[in-house]
N, C-alpha and C positions, 0 to 999 in steps of 0.2 A: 582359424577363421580365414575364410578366405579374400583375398583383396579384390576389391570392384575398381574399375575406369570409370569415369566418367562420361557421359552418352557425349556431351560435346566434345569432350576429349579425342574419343572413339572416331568421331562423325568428321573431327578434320584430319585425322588423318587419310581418310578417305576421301577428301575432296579441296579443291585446288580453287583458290579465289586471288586473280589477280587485277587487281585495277590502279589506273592508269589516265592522267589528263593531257588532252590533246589539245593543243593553241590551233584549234579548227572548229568549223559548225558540225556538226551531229549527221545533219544529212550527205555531208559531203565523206567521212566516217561509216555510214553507213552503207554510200556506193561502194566505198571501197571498200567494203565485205562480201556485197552482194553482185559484181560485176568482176566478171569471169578474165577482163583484161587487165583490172587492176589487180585481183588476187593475185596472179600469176607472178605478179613483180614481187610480193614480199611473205607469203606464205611459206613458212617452212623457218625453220631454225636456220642462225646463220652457218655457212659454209656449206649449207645443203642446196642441190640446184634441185630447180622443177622439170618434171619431165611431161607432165602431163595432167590435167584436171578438167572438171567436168561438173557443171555446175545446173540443177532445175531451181530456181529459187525459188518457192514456194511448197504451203505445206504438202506434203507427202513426197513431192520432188525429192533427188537423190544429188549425191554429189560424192566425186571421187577425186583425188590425187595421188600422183607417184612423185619420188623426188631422191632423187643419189645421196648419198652420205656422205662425206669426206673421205670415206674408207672405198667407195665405189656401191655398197650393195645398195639397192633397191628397197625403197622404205611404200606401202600402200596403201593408202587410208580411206575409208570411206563413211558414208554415213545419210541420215535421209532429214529431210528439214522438218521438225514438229510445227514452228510455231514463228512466222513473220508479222511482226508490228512496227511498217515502217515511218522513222528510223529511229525509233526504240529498242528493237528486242528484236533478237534472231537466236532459236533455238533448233538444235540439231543433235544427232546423234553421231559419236565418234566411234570409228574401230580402225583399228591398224591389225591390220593383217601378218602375220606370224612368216617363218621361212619358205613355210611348205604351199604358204596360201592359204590357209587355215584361217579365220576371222580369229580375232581375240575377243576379249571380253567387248562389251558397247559400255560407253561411259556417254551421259548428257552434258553437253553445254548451251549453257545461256551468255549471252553475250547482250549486255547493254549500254546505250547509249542517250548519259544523261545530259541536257542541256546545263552548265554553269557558265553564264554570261558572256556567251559567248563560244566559251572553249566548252570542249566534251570531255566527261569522266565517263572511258570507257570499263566495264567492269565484267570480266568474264569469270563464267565460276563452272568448272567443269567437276562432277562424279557420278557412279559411287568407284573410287581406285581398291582394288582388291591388293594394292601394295603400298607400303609408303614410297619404295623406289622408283616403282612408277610411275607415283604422282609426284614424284620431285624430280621426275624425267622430263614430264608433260609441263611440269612448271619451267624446267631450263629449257626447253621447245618453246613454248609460250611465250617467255621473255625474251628471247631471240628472234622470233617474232617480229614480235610487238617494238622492237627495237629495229628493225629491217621496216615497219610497215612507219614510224616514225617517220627514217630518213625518206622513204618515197612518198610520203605527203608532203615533207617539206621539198621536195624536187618536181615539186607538183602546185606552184604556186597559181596558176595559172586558173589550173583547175579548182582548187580551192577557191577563189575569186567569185568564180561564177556558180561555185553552191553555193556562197554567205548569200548571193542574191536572194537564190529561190529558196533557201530554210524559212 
């Protein structure tokens, strides 16, 4: 007899859900995804620098970034925007590019931001991952991140201030 998985079983290993509450308003959360000055400060896993990025924010718009690794190579990702609901929901497609320059596979992400009184529960859920390695790569990327995009909001009180105004 042969053994079956479970389709949900199956379905996370192939996909990456991480969320996350922010002691900020939504829309100020939301610039910082969608404005090309503030990415630039916290995108990328830590210990990796940016070298370069490139942002159309809307749907079909594209967007690219390069960024060093601690080891020195050159990491290249790109991807093109499905679906802006702002500041709710921003949807795109991911690919990191291979040694030779080769695209890899595209993986979806959705990224949203939900209002809790206040503070935002941001929830990103990226697949489908054709590996578990790789989605628990994307996940230690993501929480290094998100961990990097943390400390520049809080260094950023300023700006914070003036989007609790206007949410």
């Amino acid at each position: 007899m042969a053994i079956t998985a479970d389709a949900a079983d199956l379905s996370a290993e192939h996909e990456l859900v991480v969320t996350r509450i922010f002691d900020a308003p939504r829309l100020l959360l939301f610039k910082m995804w969608t404005e090309p000055e503030h990415l630039a400060r916290w995108w990328g896993p830590r210990g990796f620098t940016g070298l370069s990025g490139r942002m159309d924010v809307r749907p079909g718009g594209t967007w690219t970034r390069s960024m060093q690794a601690p080891d020195g190579s050159v990491i290249r990702k790109h991807g093109v925007y499905r679906d802006i609901v702002a500041p709710e929901r921003l949807v795109f497609t991911y690919v990191t590019d291979g040694p030779e320059g080769n695209p890899g596979p595209a993986t979806l992400v959705t990224v949203t931001f939900a209002d809790v009184g206040g503070k935002t529960r941001l929830t990103l859920h990226q697949a489908p991952f054709q590996a578990v390695a790789t989605r628990d790569d994307h996940r230690h990327g993501w929480t290094g991140a998100l961990e990097r995009f943390a400390e520049y909001l809080a260094a950023n009180a300023v700006t914070r201030q003036s989007c609790a105004k206007a949410d």
